[in-house]
C-alpha positions in Angstrom: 49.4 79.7 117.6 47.9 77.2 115.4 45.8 75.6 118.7 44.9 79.5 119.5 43.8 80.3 116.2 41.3 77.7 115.9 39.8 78.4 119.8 39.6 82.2 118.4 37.7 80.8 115.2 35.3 78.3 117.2 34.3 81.2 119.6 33.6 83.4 116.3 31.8 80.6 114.6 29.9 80.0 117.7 28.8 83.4 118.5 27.8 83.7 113.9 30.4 87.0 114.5 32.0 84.7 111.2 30.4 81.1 109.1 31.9 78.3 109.3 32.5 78.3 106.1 34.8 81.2 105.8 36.5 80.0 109.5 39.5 78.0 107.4 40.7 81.7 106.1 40.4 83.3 109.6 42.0 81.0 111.2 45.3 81.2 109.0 45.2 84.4 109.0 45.1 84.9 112.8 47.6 81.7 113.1 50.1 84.0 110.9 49.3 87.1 112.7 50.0 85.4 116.3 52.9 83.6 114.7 54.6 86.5 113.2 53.7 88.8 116.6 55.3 86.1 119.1 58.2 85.5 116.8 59.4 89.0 116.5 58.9 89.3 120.1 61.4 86.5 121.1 63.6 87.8 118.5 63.5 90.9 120.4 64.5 89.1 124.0 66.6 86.9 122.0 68.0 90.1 120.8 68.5 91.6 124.3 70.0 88.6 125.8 72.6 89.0 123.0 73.3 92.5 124.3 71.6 93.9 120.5 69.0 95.0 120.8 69.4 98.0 118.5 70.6 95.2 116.1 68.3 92.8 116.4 65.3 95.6 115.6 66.8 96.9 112.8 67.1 93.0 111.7 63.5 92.8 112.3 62.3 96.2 110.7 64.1 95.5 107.7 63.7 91.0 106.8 59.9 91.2 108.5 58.2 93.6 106.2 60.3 92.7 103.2 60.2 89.1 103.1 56.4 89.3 104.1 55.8 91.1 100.5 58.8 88.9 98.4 57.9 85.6 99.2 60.2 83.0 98.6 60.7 79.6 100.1 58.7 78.4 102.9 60.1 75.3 105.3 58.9 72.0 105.2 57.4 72.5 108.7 57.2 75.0 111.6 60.4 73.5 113.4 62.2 73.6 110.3 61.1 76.8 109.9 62.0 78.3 113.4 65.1 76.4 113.8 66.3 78.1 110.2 64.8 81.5 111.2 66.6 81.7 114.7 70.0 80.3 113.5 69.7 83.2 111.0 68.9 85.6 113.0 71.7 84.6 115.6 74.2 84.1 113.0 73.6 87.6 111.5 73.1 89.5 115.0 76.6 87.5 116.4 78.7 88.6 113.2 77.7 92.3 112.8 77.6 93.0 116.7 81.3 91.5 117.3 82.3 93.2 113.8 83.1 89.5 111.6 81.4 91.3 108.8 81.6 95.2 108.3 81.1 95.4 104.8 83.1 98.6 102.6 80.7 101.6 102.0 80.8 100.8 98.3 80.2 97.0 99.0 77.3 97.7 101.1 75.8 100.5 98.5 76.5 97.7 95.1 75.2 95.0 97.2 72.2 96.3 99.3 70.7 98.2 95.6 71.3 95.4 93.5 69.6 93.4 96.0 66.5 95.4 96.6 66.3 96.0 92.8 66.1 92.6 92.5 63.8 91.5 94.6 61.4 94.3 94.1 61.1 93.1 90.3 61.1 89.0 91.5 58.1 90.0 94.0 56.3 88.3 94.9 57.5 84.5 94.6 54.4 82.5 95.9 54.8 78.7 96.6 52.8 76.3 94.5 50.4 75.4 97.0 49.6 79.1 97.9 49.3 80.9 94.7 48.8 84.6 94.6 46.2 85.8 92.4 47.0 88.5 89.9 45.1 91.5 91.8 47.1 90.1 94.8 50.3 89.7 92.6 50.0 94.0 91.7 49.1 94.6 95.6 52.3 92.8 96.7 54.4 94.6 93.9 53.3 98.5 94.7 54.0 97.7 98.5 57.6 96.2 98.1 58.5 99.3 96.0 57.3 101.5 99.2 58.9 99.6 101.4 62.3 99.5 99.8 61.8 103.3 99.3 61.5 103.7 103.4 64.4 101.2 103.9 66.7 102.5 101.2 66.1 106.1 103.5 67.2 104.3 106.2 70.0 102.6 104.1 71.3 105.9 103.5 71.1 107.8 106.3 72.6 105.0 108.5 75.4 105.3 105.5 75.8 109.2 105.8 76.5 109.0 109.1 79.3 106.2 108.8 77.0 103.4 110.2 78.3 100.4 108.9 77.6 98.2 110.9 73.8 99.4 110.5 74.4 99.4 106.6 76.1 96.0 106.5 73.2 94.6 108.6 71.0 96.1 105.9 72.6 94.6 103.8 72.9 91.2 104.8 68.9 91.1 105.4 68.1 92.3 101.9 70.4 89.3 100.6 68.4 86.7 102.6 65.3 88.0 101.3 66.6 87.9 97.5 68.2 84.2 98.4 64.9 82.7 99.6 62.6 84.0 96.3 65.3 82.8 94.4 65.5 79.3 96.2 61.6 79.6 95.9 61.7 80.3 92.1 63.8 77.1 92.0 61.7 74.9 94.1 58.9 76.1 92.0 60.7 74.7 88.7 62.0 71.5 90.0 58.0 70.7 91.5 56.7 71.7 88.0 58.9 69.3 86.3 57.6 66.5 88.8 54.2 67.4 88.1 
């Protein structure tokens, strides 16, 4: 994606559609756009060679939009970064699929709000060499709180209708997203007390 990014930008550059100047932000941003399009893609046949693949887009629909707004942690490099993602998303898809984790009703409920309050207050955690700027830091907020407000209605519905392996999936995903800002929050203090 990165390689593709950057033909996409020359081409741009080329035909003045953007300057070269401004190429460095288009090119990220298509880089992330590819990135995040072709990894929820595999996750999908990933999730379908699994035999989940109701699963493994509920997994999706509720860590992609979520963690995109939170922040948290980022890897130290894009095999780091896929090798972590996939093994979570394996691990998660493998224990609620053959049942290894089917958490209570109340469990789920104490868990999945405490969580989403949680990060919805911590959001967004930026990394130190990507601040967010305030404007940016509001924009982030207001969107988390509409996103938790969709999956919450999901939350509950799944949890009306005695779902729980849907709610315990829900669960688990709004618990990685609170564990990465907070492992970003600390990665953020220990590199200010280097600098």
């Amino acid at each position: 994606t990165d390689k593709l990014s950057i033909i996409i930008c020359d081409k741009l550059v080329k035909y003045e559609i953007i300057t070269k100047e401004t190429s460095a932000y288009y090119q990220y941003s298509f880089d992330f756009a590819l990135d995040l399009f072709i990894f929820n893609i595999s996750l999908i046949v990933l999730g379908l060679l699994l035999r989940a693949p109701f699963i493994s887009i509920l997994y999706i629909l509720t860590l992609t939009p979520l963690k995109m707004l939170a922040g948290g942690a980022h890897a130290w490099s894009r095999v780091s970064c896929s090798i972590i993602s996939y093994s979570i998303f394996v691990s998660t898809i493998l224990l609620i699929k053959h049942q290894l984790i089917s958490l209570k009703p109340l469990s789920a409920i104490t868990l999945y709000f405490i969580s989403i309050i949680l990060i919805t207050f911590l959001t967004p955690v930026d990394c130190k060499n990507k601040g967010i700027p305030q404007s940016k830091r509001i924009f982030f907020k207001k969107r988390c709180v509409v996103i938790c407000f969709l999956l919450s209605v999901i939350f509950t519905y799944f949890l009306i209708h005695n779902c729980s392996h849907f709610t315990s999936l829900m669960t688990i995903c709004v618990i990685i997203v609170f564990i990465n800002q907070i492992i970003g929050i600390m990665l953020n203090k220990l590199q200010d007390r280097k600098e």
